[in-house]
N, C-alpha and C positions, 0 to 999 in steps of 0.2 A: 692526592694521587688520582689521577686519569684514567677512568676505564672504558676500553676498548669495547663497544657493541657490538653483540656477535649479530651480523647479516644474515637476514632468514632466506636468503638464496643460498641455496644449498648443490654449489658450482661445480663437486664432486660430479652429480649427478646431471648436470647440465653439460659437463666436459664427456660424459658418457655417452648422453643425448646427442651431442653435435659433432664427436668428435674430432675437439681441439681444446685449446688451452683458454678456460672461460677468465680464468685470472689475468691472465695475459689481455683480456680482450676489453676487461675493467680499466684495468689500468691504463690502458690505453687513451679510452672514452674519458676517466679522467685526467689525462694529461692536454688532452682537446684536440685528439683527433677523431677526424670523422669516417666515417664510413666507408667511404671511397679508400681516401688513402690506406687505412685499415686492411681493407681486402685487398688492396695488390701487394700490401707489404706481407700480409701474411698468406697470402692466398686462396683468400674463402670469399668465396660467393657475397656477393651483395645482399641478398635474400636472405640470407641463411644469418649476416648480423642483423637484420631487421626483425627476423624473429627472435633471433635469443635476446635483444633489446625489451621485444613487445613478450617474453616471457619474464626476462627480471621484475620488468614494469608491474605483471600483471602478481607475482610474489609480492611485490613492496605494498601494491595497492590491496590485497586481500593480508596483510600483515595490519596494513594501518587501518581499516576496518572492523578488523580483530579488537584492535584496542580500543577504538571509540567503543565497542558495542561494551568494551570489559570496563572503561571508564565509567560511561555512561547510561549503565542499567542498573 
């Protein structure tokens, strides 16, 4: 049986921050849209997905840093 990894972006709080729907903006990105089309479909600034991108990013990269340091110490 398959288990689901809980996402250490914590989108709650990110959907607070930006106010919009950060799930919606995931899925999105995974389905292979970009940016552009993104904000005119949904109506948010271009800026404003380039940083909730460069914030995801910058959670996943201090999560995966976490773990090398807890692997390999």
């Amino acid at each position: 049986m398959l288990r689901k990894k809980k996402s250490p972006v914590d989108t709650v709080a990110l959907s607070k921050k930006y106010k919009c729907d950060i799930n919606r903006i995931i899925r999105a990105w995974k389905s292979g849209k970009n940016d552009y089309d993104l904000s005119q479909a949904l109506g948010i600034n271009t800026i404003k997905l380039m940083q909730i991108r460069q914030d995801i990013a910058a959670v996943h990269e201090k999560e995966r840093q976490q773990t090398y340091k807890k692997i390999y110490r």
